[in-house]
N, C-alpha and C positions, 0 to 999 in steps of 0.2 A: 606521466600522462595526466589528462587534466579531465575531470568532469564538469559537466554542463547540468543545472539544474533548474527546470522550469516550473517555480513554484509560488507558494501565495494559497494552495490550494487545498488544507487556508493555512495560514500564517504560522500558527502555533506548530502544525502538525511539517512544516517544512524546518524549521528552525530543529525542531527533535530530529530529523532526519539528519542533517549537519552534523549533531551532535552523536547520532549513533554512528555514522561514516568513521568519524572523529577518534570515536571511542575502541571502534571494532576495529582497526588498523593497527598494527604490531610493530610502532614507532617508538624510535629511543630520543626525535629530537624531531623542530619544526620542517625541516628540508626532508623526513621521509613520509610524513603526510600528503595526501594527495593535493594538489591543486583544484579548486571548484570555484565556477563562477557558476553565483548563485541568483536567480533573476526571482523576485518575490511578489509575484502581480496579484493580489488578492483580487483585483478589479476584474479577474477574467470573470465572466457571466457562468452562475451555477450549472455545473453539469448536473445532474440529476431531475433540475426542471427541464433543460431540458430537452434530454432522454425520454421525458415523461411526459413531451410535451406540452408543460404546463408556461414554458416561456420558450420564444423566437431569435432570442438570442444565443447565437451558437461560439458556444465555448474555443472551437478549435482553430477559428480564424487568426484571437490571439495568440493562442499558442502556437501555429507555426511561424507567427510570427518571432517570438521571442526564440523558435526552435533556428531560426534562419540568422538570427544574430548571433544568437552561440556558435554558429557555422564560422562566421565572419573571423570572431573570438578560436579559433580553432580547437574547440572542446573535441577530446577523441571518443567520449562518450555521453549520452543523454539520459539523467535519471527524471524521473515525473515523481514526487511523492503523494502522489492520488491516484487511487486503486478506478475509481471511478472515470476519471480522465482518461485511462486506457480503453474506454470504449473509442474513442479517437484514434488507436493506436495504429489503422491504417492511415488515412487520409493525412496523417502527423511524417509516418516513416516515407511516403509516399512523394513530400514536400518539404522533409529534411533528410539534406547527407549526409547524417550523421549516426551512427548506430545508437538505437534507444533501449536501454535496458527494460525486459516487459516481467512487469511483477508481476503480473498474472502465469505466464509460462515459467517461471522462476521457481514460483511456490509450488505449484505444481509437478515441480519436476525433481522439489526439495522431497516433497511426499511421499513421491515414490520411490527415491529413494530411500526414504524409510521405511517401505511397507509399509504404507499406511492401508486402508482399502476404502473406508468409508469417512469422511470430512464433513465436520458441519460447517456450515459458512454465514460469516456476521457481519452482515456489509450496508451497504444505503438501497432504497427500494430503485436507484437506476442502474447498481451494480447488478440487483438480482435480477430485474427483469429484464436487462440483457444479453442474461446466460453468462455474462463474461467469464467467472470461474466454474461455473456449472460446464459449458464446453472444454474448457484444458485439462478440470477433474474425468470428464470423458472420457478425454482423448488419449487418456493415462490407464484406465481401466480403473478410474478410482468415482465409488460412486460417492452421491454426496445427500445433505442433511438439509432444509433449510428450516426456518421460522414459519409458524401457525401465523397467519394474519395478524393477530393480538400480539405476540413477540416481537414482529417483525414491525410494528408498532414502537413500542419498547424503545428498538433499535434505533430508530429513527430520532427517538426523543432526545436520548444519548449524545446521539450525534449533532444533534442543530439545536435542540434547547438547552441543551447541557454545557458539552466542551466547545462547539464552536460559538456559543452565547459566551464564553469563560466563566461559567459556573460550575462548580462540581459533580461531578457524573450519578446517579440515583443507583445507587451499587445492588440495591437491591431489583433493580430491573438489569442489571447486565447478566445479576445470581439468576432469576428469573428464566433468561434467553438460553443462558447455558444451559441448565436442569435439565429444561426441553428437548435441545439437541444431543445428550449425554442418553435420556430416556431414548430417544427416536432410533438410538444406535452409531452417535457418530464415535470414534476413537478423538479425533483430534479434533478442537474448532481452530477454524482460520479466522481470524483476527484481520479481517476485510474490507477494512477503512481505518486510513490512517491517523481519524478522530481515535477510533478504538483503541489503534497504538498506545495513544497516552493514556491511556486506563491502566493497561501491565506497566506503564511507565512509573506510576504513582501509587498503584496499590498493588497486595498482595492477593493477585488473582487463583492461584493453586495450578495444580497440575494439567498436562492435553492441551496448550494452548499454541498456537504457534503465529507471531505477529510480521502479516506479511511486510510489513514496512522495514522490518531487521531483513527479511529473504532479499529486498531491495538493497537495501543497503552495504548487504554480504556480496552480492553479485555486480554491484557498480565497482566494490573493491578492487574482487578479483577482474572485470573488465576490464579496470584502466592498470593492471597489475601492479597491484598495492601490496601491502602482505595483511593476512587475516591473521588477528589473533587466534588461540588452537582453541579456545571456550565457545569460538561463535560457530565452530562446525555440529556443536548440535546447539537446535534452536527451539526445540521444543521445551516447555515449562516443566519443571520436577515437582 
């Protein structure tokens, strides 16, 4: 089967998605790797302005567009490597026939699998304010954790001045976000932007972490039925 990947969004954090699909696959040779065309449009207009309406330009025009090419392409499945993008994630399935894997219900449904009960969540201020994991954590019976103002801050910096500028991440502002949500009472943080990703990518983050971009990754697998190696059934950090 073949995955379809509409990304760019942004660049770095698509490229590590490749590479974790890649990695997590329990292949002996090139022919049991999955097949993925991958479309890397960094040009699509930021989601999170705007969500936040701070810009007019709407992200999801392109992206059905390139979601309707992958059509063409006959991908049997669509992965998005932007946690944020899935605010689109009707208006996208709605004007693609193509089934979209939703990492929002994904991790969410990872968690409960695990007992988890309460989740902190570290994501861009247009994931949080709209609700996107805050309802599927819900909708699970699992409550959730988020950042003080000043953190949630932090997070943001991380994210657009740090790793999507390609500078090194301020590790002691991500030590920072977590303390808070560990204090607040969450058991696990969710790892809820794929900027974030490459932080556990690169450093030694510690234990309770869980990155939804692997919960992505693990479930495009098994969608397009791949074989998952036996290490990435559990995904939480030791």
């Amino acid at each position: 089967m073949r995955l379809g990947v509409i990304g760019g969004l942004g660049p770095i954090a698509t490229a590590y998605f490749m590479e974790l699909i890649i990695n997590m696959t329990d292949a002996h040779c090139d022919q049991e790797h999955l097949d993925m065309i991958i479309y890397n449009y960094p040009s699509i207009p930021d989601r999170t302005n705007y969500i936040l309406g701070e810009s007019i330009d709407n992200p999801v025009v392109p992206m059905i567009k390139i979601g309707k090419q992958l059509e063409l392409q006959e991908v049997d499945n669509i992965a998005i490597p932007c946690i944020t993008a899935h605010y689109f994630y009707e208006p996208l399935s709605e004007n693609i026939k193509v089934p979209i894997v939703n990492i929002l219900k994904e991790t969410a449904l990872y968690l409960k699998g695990k007992g988890v009960r309460k989740a902190g969540i570290a994501a861009t201020d247009g994931t949080i304010s709209s609700n996107l994991f805050q309802k599927e954590l819900k909708a699970l019976g699992i409550s959730y954790v988020l950042p003080s103002h000043k953190k949630q801050g932090y997070l943001m910096d991380l994210i657009y001045k740090d790793i999507k500028a390609g500078l090194p991440p301020e590790l002691d502002k991500f030590q920072s976000v977590s303390k808070e949500l560990w204090e607040n009472g969450a058991e696990i943080i969710v790892l809820a932007c794929t900027e974030l990703s490459l932080i556990k990518r690169d450093y030694k983050i510690g234990a309770g972490y869980i990155d939804a971009m692997e919960v992505l990754a693990r479930a495009s697998i098994i969608s397009c039925q791949g074989l998952l190696k036996k290490e990435y059934d559990d995904l939480i950090t030791k």
